[in-house]
C-alpha positions in Angstrom: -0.5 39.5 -15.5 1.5 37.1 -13.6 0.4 33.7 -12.8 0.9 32.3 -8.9 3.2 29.3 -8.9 1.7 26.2 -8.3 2.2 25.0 -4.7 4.0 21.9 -4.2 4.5 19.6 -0.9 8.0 21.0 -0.2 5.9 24.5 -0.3 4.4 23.6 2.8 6.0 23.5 6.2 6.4 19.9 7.0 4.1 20.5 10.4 1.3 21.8 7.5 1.8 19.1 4.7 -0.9 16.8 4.6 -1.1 13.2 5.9 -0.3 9.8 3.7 -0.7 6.2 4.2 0.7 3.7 1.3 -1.2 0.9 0.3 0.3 -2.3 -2.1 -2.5 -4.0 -3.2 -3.5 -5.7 -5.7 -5.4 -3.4 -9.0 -8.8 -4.9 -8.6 -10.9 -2.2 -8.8 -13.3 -4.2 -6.1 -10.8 -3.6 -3.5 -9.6 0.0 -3.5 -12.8 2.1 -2.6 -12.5 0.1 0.8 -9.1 0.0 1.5 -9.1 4.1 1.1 -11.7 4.4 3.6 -10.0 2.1 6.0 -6.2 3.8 5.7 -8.2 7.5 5.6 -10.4 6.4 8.8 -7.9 4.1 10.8 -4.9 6.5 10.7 -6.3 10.0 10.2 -4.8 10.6 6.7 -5.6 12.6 4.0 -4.3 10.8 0.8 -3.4 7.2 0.2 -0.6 6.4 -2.4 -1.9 3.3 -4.2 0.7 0.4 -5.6 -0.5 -1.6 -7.6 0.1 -4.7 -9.7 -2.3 -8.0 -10.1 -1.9 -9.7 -7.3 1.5 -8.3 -5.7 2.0 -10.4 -2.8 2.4 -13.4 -4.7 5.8 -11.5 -6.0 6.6 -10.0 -2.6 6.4 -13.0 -0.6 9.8 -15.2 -2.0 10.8 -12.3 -4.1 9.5 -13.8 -7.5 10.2 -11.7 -10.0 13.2 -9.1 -9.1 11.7 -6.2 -11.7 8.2 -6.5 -10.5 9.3 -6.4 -6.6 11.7 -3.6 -7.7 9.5 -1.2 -9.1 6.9 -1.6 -6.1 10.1 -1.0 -3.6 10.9 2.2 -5.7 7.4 3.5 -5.6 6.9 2.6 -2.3 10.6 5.3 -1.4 9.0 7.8 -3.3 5.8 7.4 -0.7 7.7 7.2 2.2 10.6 9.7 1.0 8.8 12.2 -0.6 4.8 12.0 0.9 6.1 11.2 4.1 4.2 8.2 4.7 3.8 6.8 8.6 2.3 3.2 7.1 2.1 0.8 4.5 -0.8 -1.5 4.3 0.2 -4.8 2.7 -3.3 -6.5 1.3 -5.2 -9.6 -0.4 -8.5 -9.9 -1.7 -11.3 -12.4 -2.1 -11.4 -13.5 -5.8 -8.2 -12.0 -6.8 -7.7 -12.9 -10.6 -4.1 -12.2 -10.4 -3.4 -14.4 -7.7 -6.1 -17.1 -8.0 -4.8 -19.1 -5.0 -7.1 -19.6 -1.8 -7.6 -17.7 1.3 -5.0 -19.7 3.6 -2.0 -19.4 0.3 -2.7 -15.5 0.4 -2.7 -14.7 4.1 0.9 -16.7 4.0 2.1 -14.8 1.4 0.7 -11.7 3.0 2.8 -12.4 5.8 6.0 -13.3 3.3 5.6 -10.1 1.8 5.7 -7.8 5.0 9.0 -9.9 5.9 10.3 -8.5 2.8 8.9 -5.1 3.2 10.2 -4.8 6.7 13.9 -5.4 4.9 13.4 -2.1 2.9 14.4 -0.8 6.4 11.4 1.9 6.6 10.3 3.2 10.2 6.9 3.0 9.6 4.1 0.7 10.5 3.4 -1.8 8.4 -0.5 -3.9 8.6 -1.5 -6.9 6.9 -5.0 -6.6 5.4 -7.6 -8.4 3.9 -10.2 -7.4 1.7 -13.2 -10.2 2.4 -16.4 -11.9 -0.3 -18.6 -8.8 1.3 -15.6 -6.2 0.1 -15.0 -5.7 3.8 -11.3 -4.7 4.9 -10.2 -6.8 7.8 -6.8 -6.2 9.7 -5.0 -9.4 10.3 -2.3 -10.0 13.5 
């Protein structure tokens, strides 16, 4: 008997594949329940590629540390490359243990971090998000 081959995403015609949104946010498990609803509600997506490190925006915002901010822009390609990706949500969080720095010091390295993800030269939307003390995501202008 022969066995069906697995179908893959370059399987489907592109009109047919389904829908992704890329999230970088920090690996708090406190945070990414909510953030998948939001990206799945908000923009009409079926899957949400999730990059993680503790606390990336302190990395992203003044470029830190070149091998951490390199492995999130290569994981971020394959997203938009290969899923197809229209957005990437760039987040903080209440009580982040990876970036223990207040409110106001994340939402400006929220913003540094978009800067640098806008460099990448994708031609997708990016938001800024944060996740709140009630695990609430709020979108930030």
């Amino acid at each position: 008997m022969k066995k069906n081959k697995p179908i893959t995403l370059n399987d489907i015609p592109v009109s047919k594949r389904p829908k992704f949104a890329t999230s970088i946010s920090c690996m708090d498990g406190r945070i990414q329940a909510p953030i998948l609803h939001f990206l799945k509600e908000k923009f009409k997506v079926n899957y949400v590629d999730i990059i993680t490190e503790p606390g990336p925006i302190k990395y992203l915002d003044g470029n830190i540390n070149h091998a951490v901010v390199e492995t999130i822009k290569k994981r971020v390609k394959i997203s938009i490359v290969t899923h197809r990706s229209k957005v990437i949500a760039v987040s903080g969080h209440f009580d982040c243990a990876g970036n223990p720095v207040n409110k106001k010091k994340q939402l400006k390295q929220i913003e540094g971090s978009v800067r640098l993800v806008k460099t990448w030269g994708y031609k997708v939307k990016i938001i800024k998000l944060w996740v709140d003390e009630n695990w609430q995501v709020r979108v930030l202008t």
